[in-house]
Structure formats: structure tokens, C-alpha cells
C-alpha positions as CSV (number, residue, x, y, z in Angstrom):
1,X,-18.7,-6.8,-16.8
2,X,-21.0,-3.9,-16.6
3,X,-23.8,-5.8,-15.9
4,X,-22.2,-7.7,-13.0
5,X,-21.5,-4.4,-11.6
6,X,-25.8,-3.7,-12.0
7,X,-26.7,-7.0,-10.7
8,X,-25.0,-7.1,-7.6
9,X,-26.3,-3.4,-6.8
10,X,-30.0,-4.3,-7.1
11,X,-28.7,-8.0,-5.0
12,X,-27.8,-5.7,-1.8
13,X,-30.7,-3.4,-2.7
14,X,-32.8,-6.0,-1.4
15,X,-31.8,-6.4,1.8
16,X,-32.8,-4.3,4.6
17,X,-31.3,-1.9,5.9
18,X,-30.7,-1.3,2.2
19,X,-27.1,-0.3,1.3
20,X,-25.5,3.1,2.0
21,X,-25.5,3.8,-2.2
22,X,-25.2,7.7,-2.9
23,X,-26.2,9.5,-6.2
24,X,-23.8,11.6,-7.4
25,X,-26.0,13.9,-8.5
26,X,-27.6,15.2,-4.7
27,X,-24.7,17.3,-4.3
28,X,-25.1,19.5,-7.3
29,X,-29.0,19.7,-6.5
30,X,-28.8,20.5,-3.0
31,X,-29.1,23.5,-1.9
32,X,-26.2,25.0,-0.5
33,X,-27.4,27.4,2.6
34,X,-25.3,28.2,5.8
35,X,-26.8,25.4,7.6
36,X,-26.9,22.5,4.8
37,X,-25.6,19.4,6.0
38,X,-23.6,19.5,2.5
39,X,-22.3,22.8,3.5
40,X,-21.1,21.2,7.1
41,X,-19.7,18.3,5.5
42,X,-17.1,20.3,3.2
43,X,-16.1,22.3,6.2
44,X,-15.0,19.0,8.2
45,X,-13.7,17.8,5.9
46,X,-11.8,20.9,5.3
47,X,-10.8,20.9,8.9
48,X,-10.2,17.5,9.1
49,X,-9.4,15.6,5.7
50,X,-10.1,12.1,5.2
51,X,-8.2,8.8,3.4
52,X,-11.1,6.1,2.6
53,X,-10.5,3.0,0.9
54,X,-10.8,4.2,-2.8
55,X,-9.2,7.9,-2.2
56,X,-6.7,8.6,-4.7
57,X,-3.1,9.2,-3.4
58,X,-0.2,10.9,-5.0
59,X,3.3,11.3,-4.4
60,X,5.1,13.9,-5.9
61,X,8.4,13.4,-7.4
62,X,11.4,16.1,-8.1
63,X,9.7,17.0,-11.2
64,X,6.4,18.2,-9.5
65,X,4.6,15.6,-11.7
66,X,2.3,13.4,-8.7
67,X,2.1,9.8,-10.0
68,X,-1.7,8.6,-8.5
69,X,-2.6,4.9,-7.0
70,X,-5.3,4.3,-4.7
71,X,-5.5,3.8,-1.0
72,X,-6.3,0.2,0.5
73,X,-6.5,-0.3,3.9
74,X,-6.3,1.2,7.1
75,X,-3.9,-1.0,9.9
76,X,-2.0,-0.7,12.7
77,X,1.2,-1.5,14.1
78,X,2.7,-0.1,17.5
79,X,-0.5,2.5,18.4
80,X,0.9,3.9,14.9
81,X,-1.4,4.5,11.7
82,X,-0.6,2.8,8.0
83,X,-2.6,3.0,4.8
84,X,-2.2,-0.2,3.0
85,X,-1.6,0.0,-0.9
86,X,0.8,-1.4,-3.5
87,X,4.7,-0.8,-3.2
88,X,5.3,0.6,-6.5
89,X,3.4,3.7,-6.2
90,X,6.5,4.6,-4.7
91,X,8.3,5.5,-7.8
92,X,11.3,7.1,-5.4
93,X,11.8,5.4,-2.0
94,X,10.9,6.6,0.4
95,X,8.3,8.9,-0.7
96,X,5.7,11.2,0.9
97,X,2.3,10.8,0.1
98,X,-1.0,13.1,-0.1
99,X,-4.6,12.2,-0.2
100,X,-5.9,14.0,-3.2
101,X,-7.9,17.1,-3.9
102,X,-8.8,19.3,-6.4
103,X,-8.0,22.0,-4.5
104,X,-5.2,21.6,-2.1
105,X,-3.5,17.9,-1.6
106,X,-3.4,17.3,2.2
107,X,-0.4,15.3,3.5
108,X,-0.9,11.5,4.4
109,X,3.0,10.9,5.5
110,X,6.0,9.0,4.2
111,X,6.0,5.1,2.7
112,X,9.3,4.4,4.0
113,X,8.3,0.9,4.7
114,X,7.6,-1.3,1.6
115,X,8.4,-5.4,0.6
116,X,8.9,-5.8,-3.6
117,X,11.0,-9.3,-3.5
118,X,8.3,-11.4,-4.6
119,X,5.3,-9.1,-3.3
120,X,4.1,-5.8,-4.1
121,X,3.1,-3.6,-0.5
122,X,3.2,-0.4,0.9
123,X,2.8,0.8,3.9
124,X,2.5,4.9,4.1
125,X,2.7,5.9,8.0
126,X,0.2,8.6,8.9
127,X,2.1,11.7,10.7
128,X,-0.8,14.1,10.7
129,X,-2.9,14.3,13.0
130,X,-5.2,16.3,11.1
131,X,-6.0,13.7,9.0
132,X,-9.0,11.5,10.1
133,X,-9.1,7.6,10.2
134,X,-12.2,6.2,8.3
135,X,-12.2,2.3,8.2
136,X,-14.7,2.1,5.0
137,X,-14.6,1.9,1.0
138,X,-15.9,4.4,-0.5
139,X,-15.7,4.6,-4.1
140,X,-18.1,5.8,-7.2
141,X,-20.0,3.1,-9.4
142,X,-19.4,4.4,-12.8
143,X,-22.3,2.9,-14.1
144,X,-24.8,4.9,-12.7
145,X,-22.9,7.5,-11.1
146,X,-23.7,6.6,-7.6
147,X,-21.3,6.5,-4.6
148,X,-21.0,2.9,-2.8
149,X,-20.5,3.0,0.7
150,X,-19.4,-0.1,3.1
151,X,-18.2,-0.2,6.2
152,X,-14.9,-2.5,7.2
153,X,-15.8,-5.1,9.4
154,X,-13.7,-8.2,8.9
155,X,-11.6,-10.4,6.8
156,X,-12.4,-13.0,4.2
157,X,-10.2,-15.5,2.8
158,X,-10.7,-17.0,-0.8
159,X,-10.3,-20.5,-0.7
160,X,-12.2,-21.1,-4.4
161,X,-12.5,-19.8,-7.8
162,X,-15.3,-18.5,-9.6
163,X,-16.7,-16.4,-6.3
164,X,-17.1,-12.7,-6.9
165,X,-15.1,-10.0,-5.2
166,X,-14.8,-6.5,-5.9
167,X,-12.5,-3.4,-6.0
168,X,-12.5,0.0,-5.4
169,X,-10.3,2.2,-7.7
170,X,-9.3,5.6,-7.6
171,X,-9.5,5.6,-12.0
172,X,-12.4,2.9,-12.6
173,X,-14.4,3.4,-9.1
174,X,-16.3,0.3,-7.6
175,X,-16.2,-2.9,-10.2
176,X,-16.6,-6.7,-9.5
177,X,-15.0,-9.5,-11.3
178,X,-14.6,-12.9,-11.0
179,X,-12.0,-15.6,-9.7
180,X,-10.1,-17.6,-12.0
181,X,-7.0,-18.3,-10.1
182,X,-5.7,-18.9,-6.9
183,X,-2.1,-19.0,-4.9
184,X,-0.8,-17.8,-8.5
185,X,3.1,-16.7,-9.5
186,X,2.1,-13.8,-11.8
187,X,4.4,-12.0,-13.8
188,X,4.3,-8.2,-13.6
189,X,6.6,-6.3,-15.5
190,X,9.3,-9.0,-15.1
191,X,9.0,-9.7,-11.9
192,X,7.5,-12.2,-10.3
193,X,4.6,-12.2,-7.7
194,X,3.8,-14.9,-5.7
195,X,0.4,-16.1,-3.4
196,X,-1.5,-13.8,-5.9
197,X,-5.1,-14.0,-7.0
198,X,-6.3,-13.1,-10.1
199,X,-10.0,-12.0,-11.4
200,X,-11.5,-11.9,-14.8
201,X,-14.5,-10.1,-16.0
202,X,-13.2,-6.8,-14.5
203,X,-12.1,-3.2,-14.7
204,X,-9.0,-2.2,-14.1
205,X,-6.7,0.4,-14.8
206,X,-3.3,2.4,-14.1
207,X,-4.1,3.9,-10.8
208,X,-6.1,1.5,-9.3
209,X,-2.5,0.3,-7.9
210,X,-3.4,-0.1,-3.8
211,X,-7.1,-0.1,-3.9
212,X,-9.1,-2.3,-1.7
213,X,-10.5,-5.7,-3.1
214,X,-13.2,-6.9,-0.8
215,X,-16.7,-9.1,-0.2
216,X,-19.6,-8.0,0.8
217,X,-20.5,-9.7,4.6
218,X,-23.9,-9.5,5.0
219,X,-24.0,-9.8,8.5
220,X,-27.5,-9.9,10.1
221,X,-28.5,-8.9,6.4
222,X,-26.9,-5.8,6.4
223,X,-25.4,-4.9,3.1
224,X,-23.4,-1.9,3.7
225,X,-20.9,-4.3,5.6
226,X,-17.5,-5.4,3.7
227,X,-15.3,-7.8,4.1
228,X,-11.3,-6.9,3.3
229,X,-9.7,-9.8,1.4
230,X,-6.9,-8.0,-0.6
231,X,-5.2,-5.1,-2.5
232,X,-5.2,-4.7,-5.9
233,X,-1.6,-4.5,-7.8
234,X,-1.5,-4.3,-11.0
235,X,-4.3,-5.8,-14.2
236,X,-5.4,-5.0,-18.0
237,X,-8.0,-3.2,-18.7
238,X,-8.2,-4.6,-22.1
239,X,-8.5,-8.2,-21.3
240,X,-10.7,-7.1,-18.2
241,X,-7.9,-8.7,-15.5
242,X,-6.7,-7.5,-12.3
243,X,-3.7,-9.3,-10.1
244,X,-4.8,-9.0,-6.2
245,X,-2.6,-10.2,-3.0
246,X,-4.4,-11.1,0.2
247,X,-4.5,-9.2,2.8
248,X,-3.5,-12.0,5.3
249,X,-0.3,-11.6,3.7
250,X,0.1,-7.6,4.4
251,X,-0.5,-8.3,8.1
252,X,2.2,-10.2,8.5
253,X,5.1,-8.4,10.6
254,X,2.1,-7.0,13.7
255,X,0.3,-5.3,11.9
256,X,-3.6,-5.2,11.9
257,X,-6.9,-4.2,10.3
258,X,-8.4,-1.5,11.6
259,X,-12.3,-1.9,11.6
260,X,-15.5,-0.8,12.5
């Protein structure tokens, strides 16, 4: 699996423009001076925080304990803003959620909208304003600590097995894994989960719940492009599995991808 991961970073290398990939590292090295675009970066976001596709999200509960899944998708419905991700990251319903921080959690707004007879979604309506819309996946490639980058720009459909997607989780980061299933009943904790998709040959992990599962779209050989094909629900780390539901099926109801 963590070769699959390498080859299909030095695939997209190869196109030009090449792919917005970030070391993790440039941060630490650069130096921080009043002017540094590093500098200006932290202080929008400081002013105005961001929820990308891979962001970790929390709810807290009575207890103060935050129980963390992963943010999908942004969509619309109404001229109103939703973050797509699994239902049951909503361990109390309705619950508020935060994009997380290490320093101060910023308020995303309530998931007081959710479907768990026979599905797993969650829709968490944004109420503040301060909080800035960013249609992309961004998540880390554990492998070699860089930051993948892609830009949202439409919607694929999987009509056949053994094609490669990939996920973006806020425990495991950026990983890609291979279809074995299609239009599935999956059982998930005794309860079953219909029209699912399920990949092999992939990390997943408690937390990932909600993240974005998507293609990459090469249009006009570009590879920092994307296209959004599910969300991630639920999957074994051991036996390298994740359970996915497409997104055609979270857009039912009016609601809409928002792109680039």
C-alpha cells in the first residue's frame, strides 16, 4: 500500500504544471520575518480560519472529551453552506462542530441534519461567517511528509472495480487503494449500509470518518485537479479496507458541490 501511495506521486509529478505537493518541512526552515509569506499566511488564517477537505473536525460532548472525524465536502443548499462528512461523528444529535487547532478550535456550526437508515451522512451547516470556504483537499502524505494539494473540480462516478481512488484523512493523511466492490450492503457495526463501495490495499483508521475520497482529473494535464467521488465511513486498518458512499448519493435532497 505504501508504494501505491509513491507511485502515483511521481505519476502526477510528470505532468506539467506539476502537482501543488508541499514539504512539510519548508515551514520549520523558513524564516519567519515580519514580511514572510509564512508569517502572512498564519495571520489569515488567524483572521479567517479555514475547513479543507482533510481538516479534522471535532464535536465536543458534555464531558469536554471532542470525538475527531474528518471533513469531506463542501455543498450547497438554499445560498446556505454544508461540510459533507459521515453521520456518526455526531455522537449526540444535533451537535456543534469545530474545525481543529492546536491552539484554539474555531466553530464550523451545528450537524442538525443527518440520514443513518441505511446510509451514513452529515451535513454540518456553516453559521460563521468568519470561516472561509476552500473547495480543495488538502491533506499530508505520510510517506514522505509532504502536503498534497488538489483543487475540486468535478465529480466522478465509479462504474468498475479494480480503478484506484484515494482518501484524505484527518488520522492517516492522503492514501490510495483499490476497488474491489461496487453497489455493496456493508455491515458496519450492525447496521447495514447500502449503495457502498469498498477499497482494498488502503489505510484507514478511526477518524478518517467524513473524509473525502476522490480521482485525480487530469484535465488539460493538470494534476493538481480532483475529482469528488465519495466520503469515507468507516474501514480496518488492519485488513487495509475502507467502506466509501458516493457522493451522487449525498446530493440528493438540492444540495450541490461546490467547486472551483
Amino acid at each position: 500500500m505504501m508504494k501505491k501511495n509513491k507511485k502515483f506521486i511521481e505519476n502526477v509529478e510528470t505532468f506539467n504544471p506539476s502537482p501543488i505537493i508541499k514539504p512539510l518541512s519548508n515551514e520549520e526552515k523558513e524564516e519567519i520575518l515580519s514580511n514572510s509569506s509564512t508569517l502572512v499566511e498564519k495571520r489569515n488564517n488567524f483572521l479567517h480560519p479555514l475547513v479543507e477537505g482533510g481538516s479534522k473536525i471535532v464535536s465536543q460532548y458534555h464531558d469536554n472529551s471532542d470525538i475527531g472525524c474528518t471533513a469531506g465536502f463542501w455543498i450547497k443548499k438554499n445560498n446556505q453552506d454544508f461540510i459533507l462528512t459521515a453521520g456518526h461523528c455526531a455522537k449526540i444529535f444535533p451537535s456543534l462542530f469545530c474545525v481543529h487547532s492546536f491552539q484554539n478550535n474555531t466553530l464550523i456550526g451545528p450537524m442538525d441534519t443527518r440520514i443513518m437508515n441505511l446510509y451514513d451522512i452529515g451535513y454540518i451547516r456553516k453559521t460563521n461567517t468568519r470561516l472561509v470556504l476552500r473547495p480543495i483537499i488538502r491533506q499530508i502524505n505520510r510517506e514522505d511528509s509532504r502536503f498534497v494539494q488538489l483543487q475540486i473540480v468535478g465529480i466522478s462516478q465509479i462504474t468498475n472495480i479494480r480503478v484506484y481512488i484515494c482518501k484524505a484523512g484527518a488520522v492517516t493523511g492522503f492514501s490510495c487503494g483499490k476497488v474491489t466492490a461496487l453497489n455493496t450492503v456493508s455491515m458496519v457495526n450492525g447496521f447495514p449500509r447500502i449503495n457502498t463501495f469498498v477499497l482494498h490495499e488502503i489505510e484507514a483508521n478511526g477518524g478518517d470518518s467524513g473524509g473525502p475520497m476522490f480521482r485525480f482529473n487530469g484535465r488539460n494535464g493538470q494534476s493538481h485537479l480532483a475529482d469528488a467521488v465519495g466520503i469515507h465511513f468507516a474501514g480496518n486498518s488492519n485488513a487495509e479496507r475502507a467502506i466509501g458512499l458516493p457522493i451522487n448519493i449525498a446530493l440528493r435532497d438540492g444540495y450541490s458541490l461546490v467547486m472551483t
